[in-house]
Kinemage of the C-alpha trace (Angstrom):
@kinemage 1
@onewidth
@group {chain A} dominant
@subgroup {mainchain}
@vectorlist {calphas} color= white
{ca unk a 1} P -2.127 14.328 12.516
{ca unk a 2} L -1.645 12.840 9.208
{ca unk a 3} L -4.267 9.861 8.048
{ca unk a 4} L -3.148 7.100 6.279
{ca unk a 5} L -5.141 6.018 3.293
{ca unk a 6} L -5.830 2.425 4.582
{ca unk a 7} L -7.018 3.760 7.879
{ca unk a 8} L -9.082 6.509 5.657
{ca unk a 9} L -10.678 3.722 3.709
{ca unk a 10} L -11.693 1.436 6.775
{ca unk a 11} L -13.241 4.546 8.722
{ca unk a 12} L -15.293 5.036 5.091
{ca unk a 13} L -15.931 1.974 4.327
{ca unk a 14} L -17.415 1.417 7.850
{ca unk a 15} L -19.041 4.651 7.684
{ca unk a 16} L -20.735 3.924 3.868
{ca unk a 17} L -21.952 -0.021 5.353
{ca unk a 18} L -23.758 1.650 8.206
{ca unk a 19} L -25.230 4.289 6.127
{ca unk a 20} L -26.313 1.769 3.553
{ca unk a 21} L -28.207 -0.287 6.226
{ca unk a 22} L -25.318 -3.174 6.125
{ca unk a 23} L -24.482 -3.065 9.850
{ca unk a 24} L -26.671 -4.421 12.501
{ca unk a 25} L -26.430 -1.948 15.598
{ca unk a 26} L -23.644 -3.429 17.156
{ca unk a 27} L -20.101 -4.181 16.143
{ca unk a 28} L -17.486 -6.498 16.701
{ca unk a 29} L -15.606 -5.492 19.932
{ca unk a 30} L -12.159 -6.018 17.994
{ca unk a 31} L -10.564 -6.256 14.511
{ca unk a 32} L -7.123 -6.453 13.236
{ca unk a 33} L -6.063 -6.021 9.449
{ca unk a 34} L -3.070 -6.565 7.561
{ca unk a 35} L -1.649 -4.316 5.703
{ca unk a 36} L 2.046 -5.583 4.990
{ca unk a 37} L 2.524 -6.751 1.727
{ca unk a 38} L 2.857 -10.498 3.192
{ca unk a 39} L 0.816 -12.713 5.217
{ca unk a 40} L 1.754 -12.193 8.646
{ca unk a 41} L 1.497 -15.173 11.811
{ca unk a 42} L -0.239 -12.898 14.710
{ca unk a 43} L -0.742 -13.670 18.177
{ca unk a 44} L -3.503 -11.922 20.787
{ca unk a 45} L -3.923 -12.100 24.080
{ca unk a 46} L -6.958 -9.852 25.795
{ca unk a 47} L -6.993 -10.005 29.193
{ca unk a 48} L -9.923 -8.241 31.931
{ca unk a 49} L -7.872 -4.827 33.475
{ca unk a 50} L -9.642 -5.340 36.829
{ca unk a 51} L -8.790 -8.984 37.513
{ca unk a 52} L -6.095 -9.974 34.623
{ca unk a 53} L -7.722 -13.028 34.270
{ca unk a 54} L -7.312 -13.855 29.986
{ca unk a 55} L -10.340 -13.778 27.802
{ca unk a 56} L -8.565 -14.101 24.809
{ca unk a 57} L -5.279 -16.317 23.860
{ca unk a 58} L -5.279 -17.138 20.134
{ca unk a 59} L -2.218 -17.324 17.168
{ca unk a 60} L -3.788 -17.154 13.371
{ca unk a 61} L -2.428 -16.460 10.322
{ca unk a 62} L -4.130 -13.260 8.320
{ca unk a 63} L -3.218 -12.510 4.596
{ca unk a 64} L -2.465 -9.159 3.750
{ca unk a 65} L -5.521 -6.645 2.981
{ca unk a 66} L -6.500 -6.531 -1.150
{ca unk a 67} L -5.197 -3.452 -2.772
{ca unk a 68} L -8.993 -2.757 -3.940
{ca unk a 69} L -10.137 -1.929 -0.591
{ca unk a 70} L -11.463 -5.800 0.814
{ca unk a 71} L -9.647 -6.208 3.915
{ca unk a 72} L -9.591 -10.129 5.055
{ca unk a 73} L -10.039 -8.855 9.096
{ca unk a 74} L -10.029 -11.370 12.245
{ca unk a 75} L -12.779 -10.273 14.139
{ca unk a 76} L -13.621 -11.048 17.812
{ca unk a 77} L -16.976 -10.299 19.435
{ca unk a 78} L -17.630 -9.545 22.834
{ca unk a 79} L -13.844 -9.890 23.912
{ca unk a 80} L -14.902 -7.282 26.768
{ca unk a 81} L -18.514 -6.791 28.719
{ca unk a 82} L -20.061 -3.550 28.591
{ca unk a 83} L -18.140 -0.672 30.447
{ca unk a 84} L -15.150 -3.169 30.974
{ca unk a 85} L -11.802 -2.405 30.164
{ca unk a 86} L -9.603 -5.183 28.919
{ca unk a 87} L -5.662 -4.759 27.683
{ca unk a 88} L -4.949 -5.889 24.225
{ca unk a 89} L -1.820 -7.221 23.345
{ca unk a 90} L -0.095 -8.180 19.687
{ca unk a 91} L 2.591 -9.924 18.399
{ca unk a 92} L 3.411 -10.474 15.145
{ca unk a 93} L 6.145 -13.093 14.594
{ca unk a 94} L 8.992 -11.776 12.891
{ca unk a 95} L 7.612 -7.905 13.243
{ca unk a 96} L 6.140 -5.741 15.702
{ca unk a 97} L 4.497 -5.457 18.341
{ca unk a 98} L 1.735 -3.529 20.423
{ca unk a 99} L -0.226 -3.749 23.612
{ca unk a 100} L -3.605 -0.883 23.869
{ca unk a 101} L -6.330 -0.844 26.579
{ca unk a 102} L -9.944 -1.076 25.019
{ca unk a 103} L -13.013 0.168 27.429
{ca unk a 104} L -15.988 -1.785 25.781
{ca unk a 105} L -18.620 1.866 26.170
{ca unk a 106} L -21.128 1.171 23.441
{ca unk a 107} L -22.589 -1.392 21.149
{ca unk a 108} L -21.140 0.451 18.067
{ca unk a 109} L -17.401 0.946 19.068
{ca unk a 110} L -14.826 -1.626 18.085
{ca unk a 111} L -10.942 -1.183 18.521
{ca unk a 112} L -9.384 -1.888 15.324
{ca unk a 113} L -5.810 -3.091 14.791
{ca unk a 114} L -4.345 -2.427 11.544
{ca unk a 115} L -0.584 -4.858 11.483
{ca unk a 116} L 1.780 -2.776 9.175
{ca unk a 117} L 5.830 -4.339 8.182
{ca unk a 118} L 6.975 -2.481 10.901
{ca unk a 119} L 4.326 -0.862 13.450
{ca unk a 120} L 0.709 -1.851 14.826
{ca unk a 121} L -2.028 0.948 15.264
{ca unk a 122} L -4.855 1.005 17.532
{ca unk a 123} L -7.873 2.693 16.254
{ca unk a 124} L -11.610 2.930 18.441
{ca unk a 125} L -14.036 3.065 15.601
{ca unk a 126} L -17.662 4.491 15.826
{ca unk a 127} L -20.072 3.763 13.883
């Protein structure tokens, strides 16, 4: 499996916070970047596996991440309960879409969705 360098500098960037003391022991439950050269419109809707009922129903508008490594992210906390699994979907108007299942384990796992021109990835990140 081949790593792309914006997912390689997330993961390390992540990993270099929480080793210099930057992160508080718990993350975000849910991120999503852009990396297409434009700003994108993006819509997400999270809703509970067991019951379907939405937790999450929101359209924003995210500029595209800084070639330098500063990534303007939309970040959600607590979008699922611990041990819950919720299903993720995203749209991005004009471009792709993606739906993912996210099982909230730990405090220090987030799912992170990096928005490319024409493909979204789902990433669980540790840290």
């Amino acid at each position: 499996m081949t790593v792309s360098r914006h997912r390689f500098i997330g993961v390390l960037s992540v990993g270099i916070c929480g080793l210099a003391g930057c992160a508080n022991n718990s993350l975000a439950d849910l991120e999503i970047i852009n990396y297409a050269m434009r700003e994108r419109t993006v819509m997400i809707r999270v809703a509970r596996s067991s019951d379907g009922e939405q937790v999450l129903d929101e359209s924003f508008t995210l500029r595209p991440a800084e070639s330098e490594g500063t990534n303007p992210a939309k970040t959600y906390d607590e979008v699922a309960g611990d041990g819950e699994t919720v299903q993720i979907d995203v749209t991005v108007e004009d471009g792709p879409e993606g739906t993912h299942e996210f099982t909230d384990s730990m405090d220090t796992e987030r799912m992170q969705v990096d928005i490319y021109s024409n493909t979204i990835e789902f990433s669980r990140i540790v840290a």
